[in-house]
C-alpha positions as CSV (number, residue, x, y, z in Angstrom):
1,X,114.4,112.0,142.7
2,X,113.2,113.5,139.7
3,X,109.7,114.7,139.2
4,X,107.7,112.3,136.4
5,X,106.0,114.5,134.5
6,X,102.7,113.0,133.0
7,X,102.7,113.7,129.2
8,X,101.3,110.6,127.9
9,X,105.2,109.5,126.9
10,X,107.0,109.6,130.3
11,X,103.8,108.8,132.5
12,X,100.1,108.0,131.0
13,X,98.0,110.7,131.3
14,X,95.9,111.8,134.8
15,X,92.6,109.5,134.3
16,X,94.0,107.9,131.1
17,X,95.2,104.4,130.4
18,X,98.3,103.0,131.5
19,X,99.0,100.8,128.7
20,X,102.3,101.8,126.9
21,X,101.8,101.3,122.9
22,X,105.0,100.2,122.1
23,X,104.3,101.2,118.3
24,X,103.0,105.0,119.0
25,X,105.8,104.8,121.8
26,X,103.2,106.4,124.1
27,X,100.6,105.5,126.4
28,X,97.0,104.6,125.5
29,X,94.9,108.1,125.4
30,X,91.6,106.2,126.4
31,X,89.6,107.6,129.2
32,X,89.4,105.2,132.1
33,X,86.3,104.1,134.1
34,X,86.2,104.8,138.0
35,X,88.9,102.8,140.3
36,X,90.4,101.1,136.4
37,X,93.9,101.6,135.5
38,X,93.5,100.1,132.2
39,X,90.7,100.9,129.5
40,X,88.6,98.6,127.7
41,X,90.9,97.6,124.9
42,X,93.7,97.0,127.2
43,X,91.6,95.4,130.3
44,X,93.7,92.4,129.4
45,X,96.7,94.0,130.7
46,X,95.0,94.2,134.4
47,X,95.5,90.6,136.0
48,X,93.1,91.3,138.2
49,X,90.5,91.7,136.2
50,X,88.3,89.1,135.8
51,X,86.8,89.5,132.4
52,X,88.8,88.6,129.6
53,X,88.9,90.5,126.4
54,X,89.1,88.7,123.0
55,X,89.7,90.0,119.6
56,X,87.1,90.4,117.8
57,X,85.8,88.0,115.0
58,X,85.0,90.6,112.3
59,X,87.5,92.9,112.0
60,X,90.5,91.3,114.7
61,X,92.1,94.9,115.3
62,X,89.5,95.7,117.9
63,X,88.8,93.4,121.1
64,X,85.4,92.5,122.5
65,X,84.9,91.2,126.3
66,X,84.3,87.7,126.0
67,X,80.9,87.4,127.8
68,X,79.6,90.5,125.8
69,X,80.8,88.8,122.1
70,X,77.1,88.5,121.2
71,X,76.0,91.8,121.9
72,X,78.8,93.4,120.3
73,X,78.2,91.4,117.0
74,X,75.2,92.8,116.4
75,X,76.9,96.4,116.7
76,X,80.0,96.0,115.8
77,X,81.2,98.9,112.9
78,X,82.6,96.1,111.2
79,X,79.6,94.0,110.4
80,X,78.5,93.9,106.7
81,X,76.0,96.5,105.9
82,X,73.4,96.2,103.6
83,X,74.7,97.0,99.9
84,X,73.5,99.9,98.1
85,X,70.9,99.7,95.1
86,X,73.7,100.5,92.9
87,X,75.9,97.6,94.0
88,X,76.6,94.8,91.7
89,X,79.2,92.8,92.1
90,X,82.4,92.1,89.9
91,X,80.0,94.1,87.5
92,X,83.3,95.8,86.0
93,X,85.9,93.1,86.6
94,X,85.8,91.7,83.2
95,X,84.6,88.3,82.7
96,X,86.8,85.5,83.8
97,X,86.9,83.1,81.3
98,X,89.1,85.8,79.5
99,X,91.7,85.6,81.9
100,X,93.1,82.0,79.6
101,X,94.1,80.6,83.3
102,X,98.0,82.1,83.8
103,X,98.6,81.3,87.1
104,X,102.3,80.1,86.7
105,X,103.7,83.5,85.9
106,X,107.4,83.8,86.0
107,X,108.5,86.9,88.3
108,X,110.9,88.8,86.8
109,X,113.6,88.3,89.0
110,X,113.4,84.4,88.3
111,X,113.9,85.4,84.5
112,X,117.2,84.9,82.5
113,X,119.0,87.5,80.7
114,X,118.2,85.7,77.4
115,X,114.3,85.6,78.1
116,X,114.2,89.4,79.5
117,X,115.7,90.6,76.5
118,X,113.4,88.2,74.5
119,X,110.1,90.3,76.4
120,X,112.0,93.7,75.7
121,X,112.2,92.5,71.8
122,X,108.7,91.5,71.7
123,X,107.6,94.8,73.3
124,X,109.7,97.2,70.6
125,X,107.8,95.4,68.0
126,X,104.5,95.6,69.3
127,X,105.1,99.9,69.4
128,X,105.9,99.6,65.5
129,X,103.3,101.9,64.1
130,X,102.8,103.4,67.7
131,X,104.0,106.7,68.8
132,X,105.6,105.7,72.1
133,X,107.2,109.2,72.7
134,X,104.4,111.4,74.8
135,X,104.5,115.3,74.1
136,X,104.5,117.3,77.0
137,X,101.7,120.1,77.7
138,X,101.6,121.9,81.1
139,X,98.9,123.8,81.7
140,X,97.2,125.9,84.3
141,X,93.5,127.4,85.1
142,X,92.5,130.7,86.9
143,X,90.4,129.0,89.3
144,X,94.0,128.1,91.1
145,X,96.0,131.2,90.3
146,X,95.3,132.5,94.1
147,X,95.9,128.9,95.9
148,X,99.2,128.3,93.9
149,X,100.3,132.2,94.8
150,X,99.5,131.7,98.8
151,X,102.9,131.5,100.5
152,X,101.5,129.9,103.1
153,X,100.6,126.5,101.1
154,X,103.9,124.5,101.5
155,X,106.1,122.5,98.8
156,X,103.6,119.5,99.1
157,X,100.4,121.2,99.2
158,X,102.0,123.2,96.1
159,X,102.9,119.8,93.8
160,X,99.5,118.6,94.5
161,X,98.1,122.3,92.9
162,X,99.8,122.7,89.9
163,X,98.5,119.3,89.2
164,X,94.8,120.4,89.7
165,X,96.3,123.2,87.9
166,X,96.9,121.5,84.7
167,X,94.1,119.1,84.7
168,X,91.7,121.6,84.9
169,X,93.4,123.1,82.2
170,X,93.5,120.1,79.9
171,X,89.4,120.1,80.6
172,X,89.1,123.8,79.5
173,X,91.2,122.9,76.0
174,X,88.7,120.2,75.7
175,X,85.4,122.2,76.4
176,X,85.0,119.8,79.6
177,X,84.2,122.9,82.0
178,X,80.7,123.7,81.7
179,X,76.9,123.4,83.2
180,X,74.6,120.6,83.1
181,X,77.3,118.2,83.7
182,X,77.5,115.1,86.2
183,X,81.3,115.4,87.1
184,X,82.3,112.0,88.8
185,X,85.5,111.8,90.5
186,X,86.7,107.9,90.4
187,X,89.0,107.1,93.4
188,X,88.2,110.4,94.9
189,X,89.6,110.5,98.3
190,X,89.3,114.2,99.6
191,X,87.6,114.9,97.1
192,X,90.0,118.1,96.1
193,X,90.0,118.1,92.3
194,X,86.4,117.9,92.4
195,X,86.5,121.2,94.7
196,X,88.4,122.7,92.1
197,X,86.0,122.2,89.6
198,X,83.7,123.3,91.6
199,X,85.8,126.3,92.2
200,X,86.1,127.0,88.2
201,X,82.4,126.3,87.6
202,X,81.0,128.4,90.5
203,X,78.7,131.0,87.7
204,X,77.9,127.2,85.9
205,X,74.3,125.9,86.5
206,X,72.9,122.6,87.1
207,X,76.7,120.8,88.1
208,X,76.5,117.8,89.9
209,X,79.3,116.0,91.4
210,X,79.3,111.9,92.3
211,X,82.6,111.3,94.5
212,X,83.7,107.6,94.0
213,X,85.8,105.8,96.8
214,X,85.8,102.4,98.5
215,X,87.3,103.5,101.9
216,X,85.9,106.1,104.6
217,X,87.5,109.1,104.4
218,X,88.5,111.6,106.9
219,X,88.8,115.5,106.0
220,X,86.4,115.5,103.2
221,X,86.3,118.9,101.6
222,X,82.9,118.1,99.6
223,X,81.4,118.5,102.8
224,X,82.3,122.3,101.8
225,X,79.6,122.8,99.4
226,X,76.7,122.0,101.2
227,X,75.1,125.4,101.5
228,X,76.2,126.0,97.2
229,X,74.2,125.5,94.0
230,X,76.2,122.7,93.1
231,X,75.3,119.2,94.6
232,X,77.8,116.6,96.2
233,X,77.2,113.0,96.7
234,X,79.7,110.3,97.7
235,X,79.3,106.9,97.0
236,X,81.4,104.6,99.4
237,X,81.9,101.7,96.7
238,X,84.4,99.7,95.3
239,X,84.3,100.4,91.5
240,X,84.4,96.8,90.5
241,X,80.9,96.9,91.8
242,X,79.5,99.7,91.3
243,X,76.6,100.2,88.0
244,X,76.4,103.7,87.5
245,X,73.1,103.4,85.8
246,X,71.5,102.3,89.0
247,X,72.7,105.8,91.3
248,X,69.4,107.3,91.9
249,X,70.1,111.0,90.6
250,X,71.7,109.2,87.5
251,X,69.4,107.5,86.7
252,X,66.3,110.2,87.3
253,X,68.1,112.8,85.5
254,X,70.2,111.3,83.0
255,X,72.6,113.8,82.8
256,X,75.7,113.8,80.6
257,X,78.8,112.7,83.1
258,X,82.8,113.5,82.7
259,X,84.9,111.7,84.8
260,X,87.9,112.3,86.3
261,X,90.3,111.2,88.4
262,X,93.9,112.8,89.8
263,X,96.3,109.3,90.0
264,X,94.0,106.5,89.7
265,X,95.8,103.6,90.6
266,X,96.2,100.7,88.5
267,X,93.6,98.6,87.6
268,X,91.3,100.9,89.0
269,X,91.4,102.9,85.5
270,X,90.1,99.9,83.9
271,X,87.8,99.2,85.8
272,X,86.1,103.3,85.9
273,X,86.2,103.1,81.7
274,X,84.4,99.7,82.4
275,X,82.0,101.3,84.2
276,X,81.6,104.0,82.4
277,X,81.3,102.3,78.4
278,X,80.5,98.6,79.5
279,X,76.6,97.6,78.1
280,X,76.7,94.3,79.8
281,X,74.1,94.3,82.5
282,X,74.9,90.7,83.8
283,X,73.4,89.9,86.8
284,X,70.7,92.8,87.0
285,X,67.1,91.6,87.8
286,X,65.5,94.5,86.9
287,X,64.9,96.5,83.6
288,X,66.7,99.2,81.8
289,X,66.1,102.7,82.6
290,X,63.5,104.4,81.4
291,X,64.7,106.5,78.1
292,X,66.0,109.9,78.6
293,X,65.2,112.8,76.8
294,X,67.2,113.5,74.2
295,X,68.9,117.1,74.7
296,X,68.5,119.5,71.9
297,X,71.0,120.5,69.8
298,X,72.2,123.8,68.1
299,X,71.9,125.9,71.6
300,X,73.8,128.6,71.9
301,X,75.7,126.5,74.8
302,X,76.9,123.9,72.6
303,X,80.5,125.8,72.9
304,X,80.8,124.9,76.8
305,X,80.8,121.2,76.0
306,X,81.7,118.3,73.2
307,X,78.8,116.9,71.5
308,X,77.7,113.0,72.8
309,X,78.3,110.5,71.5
310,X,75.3,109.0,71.6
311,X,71.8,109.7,71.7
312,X,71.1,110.2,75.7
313,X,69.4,107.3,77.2
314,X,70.1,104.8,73.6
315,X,69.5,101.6,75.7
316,X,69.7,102.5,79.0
317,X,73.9,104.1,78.4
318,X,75.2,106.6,80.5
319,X,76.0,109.3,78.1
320,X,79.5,110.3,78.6
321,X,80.3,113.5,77.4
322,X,84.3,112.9,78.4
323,X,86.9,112.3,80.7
324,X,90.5,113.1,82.1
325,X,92.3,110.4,84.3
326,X,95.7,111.0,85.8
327,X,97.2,107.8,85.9
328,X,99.4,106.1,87.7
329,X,101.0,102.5,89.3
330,X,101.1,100.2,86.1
331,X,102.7,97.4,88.0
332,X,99.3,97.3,89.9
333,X,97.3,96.3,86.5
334,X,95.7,93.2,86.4
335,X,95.0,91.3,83.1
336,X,91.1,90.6,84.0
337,X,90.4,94.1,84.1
338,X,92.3,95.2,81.8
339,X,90.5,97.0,78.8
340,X,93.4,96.5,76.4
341,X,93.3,92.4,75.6
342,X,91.9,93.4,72.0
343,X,95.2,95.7,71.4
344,X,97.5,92.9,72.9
345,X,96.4,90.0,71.1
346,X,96.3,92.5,67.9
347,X,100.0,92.7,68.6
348,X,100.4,89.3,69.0
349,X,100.8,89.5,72.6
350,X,98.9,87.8,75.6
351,X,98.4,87.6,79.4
352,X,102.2,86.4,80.1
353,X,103.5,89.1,78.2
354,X,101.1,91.5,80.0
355,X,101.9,90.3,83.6
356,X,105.9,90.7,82.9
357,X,105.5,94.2,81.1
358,X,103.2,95.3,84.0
359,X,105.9,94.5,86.6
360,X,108.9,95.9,84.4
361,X,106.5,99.0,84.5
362,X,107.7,100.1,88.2
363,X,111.7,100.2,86.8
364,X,110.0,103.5,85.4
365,X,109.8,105.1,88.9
366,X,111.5,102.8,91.7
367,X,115.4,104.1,90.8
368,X,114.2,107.8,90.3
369,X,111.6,108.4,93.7
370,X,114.6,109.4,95.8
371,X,115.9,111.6,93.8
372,X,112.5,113.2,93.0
373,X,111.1,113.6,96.2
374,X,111.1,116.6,98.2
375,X,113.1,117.7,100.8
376,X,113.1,117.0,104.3
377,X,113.0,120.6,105.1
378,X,110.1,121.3,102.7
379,X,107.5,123.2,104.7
380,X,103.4,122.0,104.3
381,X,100.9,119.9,105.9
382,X,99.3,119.0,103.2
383,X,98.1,115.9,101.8
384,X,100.9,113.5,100.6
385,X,99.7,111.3,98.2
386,X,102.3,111.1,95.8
387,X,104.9,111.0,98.5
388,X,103.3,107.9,99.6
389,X,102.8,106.4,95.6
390,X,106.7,107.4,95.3
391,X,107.3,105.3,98.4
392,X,105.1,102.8,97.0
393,X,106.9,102.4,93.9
394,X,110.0,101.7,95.5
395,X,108.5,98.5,97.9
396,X,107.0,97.3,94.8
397,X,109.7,97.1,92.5
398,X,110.9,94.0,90.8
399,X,114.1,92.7,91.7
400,X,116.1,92.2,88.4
401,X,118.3,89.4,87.5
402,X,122.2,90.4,88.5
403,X,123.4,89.4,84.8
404,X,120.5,91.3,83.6
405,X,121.6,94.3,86.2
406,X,125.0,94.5,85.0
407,X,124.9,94.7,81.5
408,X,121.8,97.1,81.5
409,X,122.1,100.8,82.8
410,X,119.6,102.2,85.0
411,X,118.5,105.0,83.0
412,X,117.8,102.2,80.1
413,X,115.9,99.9,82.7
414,X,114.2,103.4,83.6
415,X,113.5,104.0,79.9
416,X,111.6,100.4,79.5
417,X,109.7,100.3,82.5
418,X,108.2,104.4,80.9
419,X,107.6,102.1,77.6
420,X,106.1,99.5,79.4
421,X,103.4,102.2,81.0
422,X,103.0,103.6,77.5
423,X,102.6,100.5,75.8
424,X,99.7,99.6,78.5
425,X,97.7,102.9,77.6
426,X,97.7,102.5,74.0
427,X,95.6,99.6,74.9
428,X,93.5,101.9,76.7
429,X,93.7,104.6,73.9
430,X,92.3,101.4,71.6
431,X,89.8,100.5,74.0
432,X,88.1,104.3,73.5
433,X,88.7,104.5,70.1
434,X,86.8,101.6,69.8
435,X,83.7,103.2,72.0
436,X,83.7,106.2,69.5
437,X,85.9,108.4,71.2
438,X,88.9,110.7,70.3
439,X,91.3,109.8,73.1
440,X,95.3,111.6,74.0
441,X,98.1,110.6,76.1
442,X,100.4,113.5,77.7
443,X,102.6,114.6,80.1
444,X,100.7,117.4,82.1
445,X,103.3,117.8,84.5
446,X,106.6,117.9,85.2
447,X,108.5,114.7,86.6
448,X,109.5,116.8,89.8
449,X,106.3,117.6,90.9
450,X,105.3,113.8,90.2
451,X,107.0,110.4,89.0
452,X,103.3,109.5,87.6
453,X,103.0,112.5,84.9
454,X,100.6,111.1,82.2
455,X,97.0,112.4,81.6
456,X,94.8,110.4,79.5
457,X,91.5,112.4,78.1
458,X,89.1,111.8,75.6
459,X,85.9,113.2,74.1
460,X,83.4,111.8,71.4
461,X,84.4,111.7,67.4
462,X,82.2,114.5,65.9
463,X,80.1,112.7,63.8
464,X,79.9,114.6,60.4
C-alpha cells in the first residue's frame, strides 16, 4: 500500500485541519486544538461536536459558534468602526436631483441596428469642433532608469514601470516635481507611483504624501519611508466621502496638493476632481478653515512648480497646484458623478446618451485584451493590475446586437468604443477648464504595455 504523504493536498497537514477546501483543492492550514480534528471554522464538519457554528451576521464569510454570537459581535473585524473626522458622506457623489431619474436604460444588446447607429450619429456630431484624435507622448524619468534596466524585474513588473516611467515624466514637463508639495495618490493601492515620486524627489524638502484607498491593503510599500524626510499617511476612505479640507495635516498646513493617480477606475476620477475643486460643504457642522497664509511669490523656486490658482486658503479651498490621472474603465462611469453633464447637455446630449456611450466604451478594449496581454511564459511576480483590468474588460463587455455584429467590423466597433472614452474626457477637460485650469489628454504609453493608455493632467491658467 502506498505511503500517504501529508502535504496539505494528499493528507492535511500533522496537527492541521482535516477539512478539504474543495476551492483551494487543499486542506484547511488552521492549527487544531488538543484531541480536535477539525478547527474552528470547520467545527461544523465534526458530528460529534456539540457546538454548532453559524455564519456570522456581519460579514457571512467568517462563522461564529452559536453560543459565543454575542461576544464575538462586539469583536468582530467586521463591525463598523467609528468614521474618521474627515468622513462625510456622499460628499463627492454629485447631488441627486441631477441624475433626471433614468432608471429604464436600454442595454445595448436590447438595442436595434437603426437606434445604435442613431447613438453613433449623435456622438460624431457632438465631437464637431473637438479634437477626438489624442497625440501620443511617451516619456520617461531618471528616478526609474535603474528599476527598468534590472533584468531581474519580469515582463509584468516591467509594463507597470515604464508607466511610472512616463507619468513621472509628464509631471517633470509640467513642473509638477518639486518641494513643498502635498502629493495625494487617489485609488492608491500599493502605493508605488507615490514611491516613485518619492524616489525622484528624494533632495526635495517639505514633500508630503496622502495615499487614498477604500480597501486594506497588503504589501504596502509606503511603509518604506518611515525612517525618510518625506512623510506618508494613508487614509482608508472611499472618495465619495472623503472632504480633504478636514485631513488634519491639510488642514494645519495648507499646503499646495497634486494628485495623481496610475488607472483610476471609472467614476472614481470624478469623484477625486470632485473632491479636489468642489466648494459645496453640504452637510459640515462646523466652520471653514482657518485662512492660510498666502505663499510669496517671485522666489527663486517658482521654476520647480506652476503658479496657483488661487490665493491659498480663499474660502477654505484646497489649493491645487495640479494633477496627472491615468485613466481607465469608462464603462464603469456613472452619470451622478460624472463631472461632464455641463459638456453633454452643451452638446445636446443627456443621461441616456451618457449611459449607452459609457457601455459602448468597453468595445474599445474587450476584442483587443487577448491579444495584448502578455505571455504565459513571461517571467515576474509582480503586481498585475492591468492584467486583471484587461480581464475585467472582457467580463464587462456589452453584448452587441447580431445585425449590428454583422454589418460592423471589429476594429470599427473598436474605433467607437476609443471615441466613446474620448468623448467622456472632454467633459472632464470642460469641467477643469471651467475651474481655471489648462487641462491635456494623451497617450503616455503604448497600447502593449496597457489597453488603458490615456493621461489626463492639468495645471492652473497663468493669470497675466
Amino acid at each position: 500500500m502506498a505511503e500517504i504523504i501529508c502535504d496539505g493536498v494528499s493528507a492535511p497537514l500533522p496537527g492541521r485541519c482535516a477539512f478539504y477546501v474543495v476551492k483551494k483543492k487543499r486542506y484547511c492550514k488552521m492549527i487544531v486544538g488538543n484531541g480536535k480534528t477539525f478547527c474552528g471554522e470547520h467545527a461544523n464538519a465534526d458530528h460529534d461536536s456539540e457546538r454548532r457554528r453559524i455564519p456570522c451576521p456581519l460579514d457571512p464569510k467568517h462563522t461564529v459558534f452559536e453560543d459565543s454570537l454575542a461576544k464575538h459581535m462586539k469583536k468582530c473585524n467586521s463591525k463598523d468602526k467609528p468614521k474618521p473626522i474627515y468622513y462625510i458622506k456622499d460628499i463627492n457623489a454629485g447631488p441627486i436631483e441631477e441624475e433626471e431619474n433614468f432608471q429604464n436604460e436600454v442595454s445595448i444588446a436590447d438595442r436595434t441596428k437603426e437606434e445604435l447607429d442613431g447613438l453613433i450619429a449623435k456622438m460624431r456630431t457632438a465631437f464637431q469642433g473637438l479634437n477626438a484624435k489624442l497625440h501620443s507622448d511617451i516619456l520617461s524619468h531618471p528616478a526609474l532608469h535603474e528599476a527598468l534596466n534590472d533584468p531581474k524585474n519580469g515582463n509584468f513588473a516591467f509594463k507597470h514601470l515604464r508607466q511610472q516611467a512616463s507619468i513621472l515624466g509628464h509631471m517633470e514637463a509640467l513642473k509638477l516635481l518639486g518641494p513643498d508639495n502635498c502629493y495625494i495618490e487617489f485609488g492608491a493601492g500599493k502605493g508605488k507611483l507615490s514611491h516613485w515620486i518619492h524616489v525622484a524627489l528624494q533632495k526635495a524638502e517639505n514633500v508630503h504624501f496622502l495615499l487614498v484607498e477604500r480597501s486594506s491593503t497588503r504589501f504596502k510599500v509606503d511603509g518604506k519611508h518611515k525612517n525618510t524626510d518625506s512623510t506618508f499617511d494613508r487614509l482608508q476612505v472611499d472618495i465619495q466621502h472623503l472632504d480633504l479640507r478636514r485631513v488634519p495635516f491639510v488642514r494645519e498646513k495648507g499646503p499646495p496638493v497634486i494628485a495623481v493617480g496610475k488607472h483610476l477606475c471609472g467614476a472614481a476620477t470624478d469623484l477625486a476632481l470632485r473632491c479636489l475643486f468642489e466648494t459645496n460643504i453640504k452637510n459640515q457642522d462646523e466652520q471653514p478653515p482657518p485662512k492660510r497664509i498666502k505663499l510669496s511669490q517671485g522666489t527663486e523656486d517658482n521654476t520647480s512648480s506652476p503658479p496657483l490658482s488661487r490665493e491659498a486658503g480663499e474660502q477654505g479651498e484646497l489649493v491645487v497646484s495640479g494633477l496627472s490621472i491615468a485613466l481607465c474603465c469608462h464603462h464603469r462611469c456613472d452619470w451622478r458623478h460624472y463631472v461632464g453633464k455641463d459638456f453633454f447637455r452643451e452638446r445636446g446630449l443627456g443621461p441616456q446618451e451618457f449611459f449607452a456611450f459609457q457601455r459602448m466604451s468597453s468595445w474599445a478594449t474587450c476584442g483587443m485584451s487577448r491579444v495584448a496581454r502578455t505571455p504565459k511564459n513571461s517571467q515576474g511576480n509582480a503586481n498585475a493590475t492591468d492584467e486583471q483590468e484587461e480581464v475585467e474588460h472582457e467580463d464587462s463587455c456589452e453584448t452587441i446586437p447580431e445585425n449590428f455584429n454583422s454589418t460592423v467590423s471589429a476594429e470599427e466597433r473598436e474605433h467607437i468604443g476609443r471615441l466613446c472614452k474620448t468623448l467622456i474626457d472632454h467633459g472632464r477637460l470642460h469641467y477643469l477648464q471651467q475651474k481655471g485650469f489648462k487641462p491635456s489628454l494623451r497617450y503616455y504609453t503604448s497600447r502593449d504595455v496597457s489597453l488603458e493608455n490615456v493621461l489626463l493632467t492639468a495645471v492652473p491658467i497663468l493669470k497675466s
